[in-house]
TINU-623854 format. One record per residue: x, y, z of N, C-alpha, C in turn. Coordinates in steps of 0.05 Angstrom, whole numbers, plus 5000, padded with zeros to 4 digits. Layout:
// residues N
XYZXYZXYZ
...
This chain:
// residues 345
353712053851354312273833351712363820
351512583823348812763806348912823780
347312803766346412763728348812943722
347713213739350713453726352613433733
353813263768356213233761357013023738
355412793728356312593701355812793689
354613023675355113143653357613233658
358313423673361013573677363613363674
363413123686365913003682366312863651
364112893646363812833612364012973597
364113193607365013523588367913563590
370413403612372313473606374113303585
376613473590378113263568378513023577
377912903562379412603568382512473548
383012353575386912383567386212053574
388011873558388311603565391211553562
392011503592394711473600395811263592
397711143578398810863581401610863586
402610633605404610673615407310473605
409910403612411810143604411909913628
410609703632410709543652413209453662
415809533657418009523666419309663697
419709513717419209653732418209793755
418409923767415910073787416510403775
419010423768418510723759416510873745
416210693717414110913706410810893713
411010633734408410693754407810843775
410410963786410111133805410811423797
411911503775412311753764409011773751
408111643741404911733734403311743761
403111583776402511613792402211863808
404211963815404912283815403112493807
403712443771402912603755399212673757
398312313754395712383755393412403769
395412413793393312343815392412713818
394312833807393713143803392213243779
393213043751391213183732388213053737
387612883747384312793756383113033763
384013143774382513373788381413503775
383613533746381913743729380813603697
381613333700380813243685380012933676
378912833656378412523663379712243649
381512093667382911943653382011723660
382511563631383211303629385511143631
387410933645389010863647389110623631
391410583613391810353597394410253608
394109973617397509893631396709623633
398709453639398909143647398409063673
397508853670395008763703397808823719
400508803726401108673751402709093756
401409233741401909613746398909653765
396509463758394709563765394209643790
395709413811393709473844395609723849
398309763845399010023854398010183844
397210193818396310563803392510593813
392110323824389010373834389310533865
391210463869391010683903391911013898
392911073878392711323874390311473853
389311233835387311353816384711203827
383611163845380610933848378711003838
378511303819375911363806375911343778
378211233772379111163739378610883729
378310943699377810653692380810543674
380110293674383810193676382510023652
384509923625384209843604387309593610
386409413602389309153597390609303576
393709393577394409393554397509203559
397809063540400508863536402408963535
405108983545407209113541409808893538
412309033535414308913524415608843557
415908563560417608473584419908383577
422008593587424608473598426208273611
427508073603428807873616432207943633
432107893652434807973660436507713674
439107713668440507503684444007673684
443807693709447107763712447808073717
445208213726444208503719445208653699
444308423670443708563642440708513631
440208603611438308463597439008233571
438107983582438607873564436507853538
438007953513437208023484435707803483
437407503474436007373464432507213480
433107263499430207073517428807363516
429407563518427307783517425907853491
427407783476426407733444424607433437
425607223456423307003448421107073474
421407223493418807253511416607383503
417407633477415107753465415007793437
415607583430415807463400412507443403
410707303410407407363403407107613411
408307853424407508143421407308273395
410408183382411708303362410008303333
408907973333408007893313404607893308
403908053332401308113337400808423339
403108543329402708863341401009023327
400908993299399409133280395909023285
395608843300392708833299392008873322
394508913353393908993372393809303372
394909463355394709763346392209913335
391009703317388709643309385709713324
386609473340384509473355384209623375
386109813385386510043405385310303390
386810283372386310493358382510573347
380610393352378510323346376810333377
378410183391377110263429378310523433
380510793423380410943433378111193416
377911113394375811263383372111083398
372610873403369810833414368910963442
371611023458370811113485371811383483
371011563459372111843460374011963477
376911843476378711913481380012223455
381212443482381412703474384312753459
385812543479388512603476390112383492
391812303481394212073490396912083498
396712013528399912163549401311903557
403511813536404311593537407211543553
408011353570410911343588411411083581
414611193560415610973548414110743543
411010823531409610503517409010653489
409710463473409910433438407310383426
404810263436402610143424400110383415
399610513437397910673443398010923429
401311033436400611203412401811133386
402510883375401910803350398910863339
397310713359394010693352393510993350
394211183375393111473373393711633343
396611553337397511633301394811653286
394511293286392211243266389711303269
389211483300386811563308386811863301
389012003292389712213292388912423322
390212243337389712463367392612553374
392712733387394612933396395812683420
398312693423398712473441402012573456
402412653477404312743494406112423506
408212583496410412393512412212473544
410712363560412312393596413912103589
417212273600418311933612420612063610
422711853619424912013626426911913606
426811743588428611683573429111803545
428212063547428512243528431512363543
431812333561435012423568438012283554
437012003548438611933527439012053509
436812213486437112333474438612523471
439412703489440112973503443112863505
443912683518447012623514448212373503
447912423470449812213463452212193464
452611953451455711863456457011683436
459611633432460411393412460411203417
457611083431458510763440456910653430
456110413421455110173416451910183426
452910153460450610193482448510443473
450010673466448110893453445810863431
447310783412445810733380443510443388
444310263411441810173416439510283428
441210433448438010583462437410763455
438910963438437511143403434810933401
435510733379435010583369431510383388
432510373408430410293425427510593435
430210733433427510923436426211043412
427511023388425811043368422910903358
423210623373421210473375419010493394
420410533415419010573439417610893445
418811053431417711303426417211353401
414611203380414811213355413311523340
411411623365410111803354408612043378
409012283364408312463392407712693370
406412973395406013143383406913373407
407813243424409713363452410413203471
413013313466414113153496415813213515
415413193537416213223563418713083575
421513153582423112893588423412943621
422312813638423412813668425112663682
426812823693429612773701430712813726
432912793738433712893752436113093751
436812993722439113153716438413203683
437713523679438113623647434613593629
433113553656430413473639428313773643
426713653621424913993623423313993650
423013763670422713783695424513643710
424213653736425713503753423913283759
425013053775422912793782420312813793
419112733795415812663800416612453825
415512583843415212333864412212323883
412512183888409912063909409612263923
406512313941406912443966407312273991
406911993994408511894014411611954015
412912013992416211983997415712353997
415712513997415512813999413812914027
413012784030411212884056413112854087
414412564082417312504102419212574102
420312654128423212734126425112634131
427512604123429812464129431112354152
431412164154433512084186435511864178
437211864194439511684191440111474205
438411224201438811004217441010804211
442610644236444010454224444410294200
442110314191442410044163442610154139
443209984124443510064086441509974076
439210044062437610044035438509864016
438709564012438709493992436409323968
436609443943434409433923435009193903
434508983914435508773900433108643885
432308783853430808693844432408503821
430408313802430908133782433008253769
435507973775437907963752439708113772
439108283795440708373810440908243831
439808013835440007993869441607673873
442007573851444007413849447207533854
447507783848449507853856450908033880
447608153895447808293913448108133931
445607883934445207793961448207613975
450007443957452307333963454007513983
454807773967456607963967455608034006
452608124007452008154029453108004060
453907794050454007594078458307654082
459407814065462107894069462808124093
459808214099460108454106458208384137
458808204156457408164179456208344201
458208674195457208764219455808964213
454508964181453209184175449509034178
447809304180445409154190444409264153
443509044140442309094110439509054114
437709194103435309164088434209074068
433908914059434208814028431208824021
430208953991427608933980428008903961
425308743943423108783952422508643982
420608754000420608574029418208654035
417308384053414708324063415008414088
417108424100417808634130417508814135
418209014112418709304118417109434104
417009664106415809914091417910014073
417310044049419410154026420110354032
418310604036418210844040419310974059
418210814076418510924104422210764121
422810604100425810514101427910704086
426910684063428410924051429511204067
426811264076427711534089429011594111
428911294119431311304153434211144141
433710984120436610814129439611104128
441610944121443611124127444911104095
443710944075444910984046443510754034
444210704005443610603988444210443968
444310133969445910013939443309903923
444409953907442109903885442809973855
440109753831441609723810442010203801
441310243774442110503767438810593750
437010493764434010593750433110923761
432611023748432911323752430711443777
427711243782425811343796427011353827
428811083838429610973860432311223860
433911263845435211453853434811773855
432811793837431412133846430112133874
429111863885427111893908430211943932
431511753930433811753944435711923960
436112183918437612453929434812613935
432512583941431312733957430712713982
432112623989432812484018436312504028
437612624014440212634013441712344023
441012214008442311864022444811833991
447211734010449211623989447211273977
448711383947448111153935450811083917
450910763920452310633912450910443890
450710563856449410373840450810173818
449110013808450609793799448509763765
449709973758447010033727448409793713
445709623693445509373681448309413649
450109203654451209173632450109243597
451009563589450909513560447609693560
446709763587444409873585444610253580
445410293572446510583568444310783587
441410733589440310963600441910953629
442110673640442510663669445410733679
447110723657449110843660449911123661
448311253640448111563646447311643665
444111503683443611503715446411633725
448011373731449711293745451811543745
452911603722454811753708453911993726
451312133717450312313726449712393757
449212123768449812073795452412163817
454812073799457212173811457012413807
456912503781457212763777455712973801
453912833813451813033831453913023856
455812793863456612813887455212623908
453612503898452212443927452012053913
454011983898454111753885456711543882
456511263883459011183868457311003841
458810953827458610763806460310403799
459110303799460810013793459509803787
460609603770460909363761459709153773
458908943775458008723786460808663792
462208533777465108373775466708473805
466408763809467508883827465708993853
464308823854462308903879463508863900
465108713911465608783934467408973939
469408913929471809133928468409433927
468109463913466409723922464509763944
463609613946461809623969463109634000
465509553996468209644014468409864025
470010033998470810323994467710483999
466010453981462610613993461910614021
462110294033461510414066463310474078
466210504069468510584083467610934084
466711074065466711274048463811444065
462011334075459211464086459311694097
461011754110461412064129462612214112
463512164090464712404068462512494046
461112314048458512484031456912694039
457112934015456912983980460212893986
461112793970463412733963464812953950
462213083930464513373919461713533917
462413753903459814023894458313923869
456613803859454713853837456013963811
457613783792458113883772456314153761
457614453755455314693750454614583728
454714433705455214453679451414243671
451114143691448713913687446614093709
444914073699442314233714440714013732
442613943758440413813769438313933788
435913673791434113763817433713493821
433313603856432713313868430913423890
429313553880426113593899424213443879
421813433891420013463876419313633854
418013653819417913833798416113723797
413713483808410013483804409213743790
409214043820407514193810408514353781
411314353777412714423748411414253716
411413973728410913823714407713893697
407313883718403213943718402614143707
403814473709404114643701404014573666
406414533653407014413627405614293618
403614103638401813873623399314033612
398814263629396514363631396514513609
398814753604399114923583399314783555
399914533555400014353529396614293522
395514183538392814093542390214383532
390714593557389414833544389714883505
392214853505392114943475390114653457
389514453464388214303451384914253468
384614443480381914303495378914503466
380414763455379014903428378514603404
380514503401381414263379379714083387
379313963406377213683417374613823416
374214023425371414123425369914143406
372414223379370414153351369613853337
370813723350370713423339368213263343
């Protein structure tokens, strides 16, 4: 790199991303996102070591910051409260000096602005740094449809925490969001086919109850991941459908591929249920219970040649293409209005 290209990349904004280590979703919806804003601008990535080796094959010219996040415990495909509460009990009780001290490294490495996906720390720190700090993620859709349940007023309640502070925000969805999903260009670049087997996504807390259920069903050929066999991607887009738990990234990639999915959203978890909810509603879904997995998984592969099952409720605005370049659009017009504001600082 030449003196002026380091001046020029030092003349743009700089955005420091931080992400929710929960997951592969909100590593691969940024992923998405930034492998497009690089181009026009220069980020820093803040996330937990085991987000890193994937977000380094889409970002390799970025510099990546440790940041600690809140881990989830699951058994029975719920989250269990209490062990997830003693797993980051030293997060909890360390937060104000881990906010602290962010908030002090984002003013030392002249950070412009802070684009945070469902992580709570960063822009705490950005508050106290007073930087402009954008919220991407999809669980602002909770927001958008409450309800009288229990399940609701927690994940209110969780996302009040987890979304403590912004100065814009973005909710992406598949259904009812100011964009549609963000996906990879490996999963957008492929096109669909219909092979013998089923897709199944048997991650932690789910696969105690998938993998049993599986051996009832002898003459179907399953795929089961995570797997050291296969290609994720490149399975997805041929099998002939989909069971899996109700996480929103795996089923946007899914209906862009038009594959039936049969999900099994985590007890008491309300975002994954609205997934799910919202899933039927599209037609191209069933919904159910652990308790009742086979009995469904029955009726679902009985059921494969009738999907869409019905027309797309009109009433919910879905999309199930790609909204990257929608997305990017929005990021950009948010960003222009603050690139006057950083320049005086």
């Amino acid at each position: 790199m030449t003196a002026t290209q380091s001046a020029s990349s030092r003349d743009r904004l700089h955005i420091a991303v931080s992400l929710s280590g929960e997951g592969s979703g909100h590593a691969t919806r940024m992923a998405a996102l930034c492998s497009e804003l690089s181009r026009y601008y220069r980020l820093s990535i803040w996330c937990p070591h085991h987000t890193r080796a994937l977000l380094r094959r889409y970002l390799p010219d970025c510099t990546f910051f440790y940041l600690p996040v809140i881990r989830s415990v699951f058994h029975d495909n719920q989250i269990d409260y209490i062990r997830t509460f003693m797993a980051n009990t030293w997060l909890f009780t360390r937060a104000n000096r881990l906010v602290e001290s962010l908030r002090r490294k984002l003013l030392r490495t002249n950070v412009d602005v802070v684009m945070a996906d469902y992580e709570p720390l960063l822009p705490r720190a950005a508050k106290g740094a007073r930087l402009p700090t954008l919220l991407f993620n999809h669980q602002g859709a909770v927001d958008r449809h409450p309800a009288p349940r229990f399940s609701w007023l927690v994940a209110w309640g969780t996302n009040r925490n987890m979304m403590p502070y912004f100065t814009r925000h973005i909710t992406s969805s598949f259904y009812d969001g100011d964009v549609g999903p963000l996906l990879r260009p490996e999963i957008t670049r492929r096109r669909p086919t219909f092979e013998p087997f089923i897709f199944v996504y048997a991650r932690e807390g789910f696969r105690g109850n998938v993998l049993p259920a599986l051996d009832h069903f002898p003459g179907v050929n399953f795929r089961i991941f995570p797997s050291e066999d296969f290609d994720f991607t490149a399975s997805l887009a041929t099998c002939r459908a989909v069971i899996a738990p109700a996480g929103h990234q795996l089923i946007s990639e899914a209906l862009f591929y038009r594959k039936p999915l049969l999900v099994f959203p985590q007890h008491m978890q309300y975002e994954q249920n609205l997934n799910a909810q919202m899933l039927v509603r599209s037609g191209w879904g069933m919904k159910s219970h652990v308790r009742h997995i086979l009995r469904s998984m029955d009726t679902f592969l009985n059921r494969l040649d009738r999907f869409p099952l019905h027309e797309p409720d009109p009433r919910v605005r879905f999309c199930f293409q790609d909204d990257t370049p929608h997305a990017l659009e929005l990021v950009r017009a948010y960003l222009s209005q603050l690139e006057p504001l950083t320049a005086r600082r």
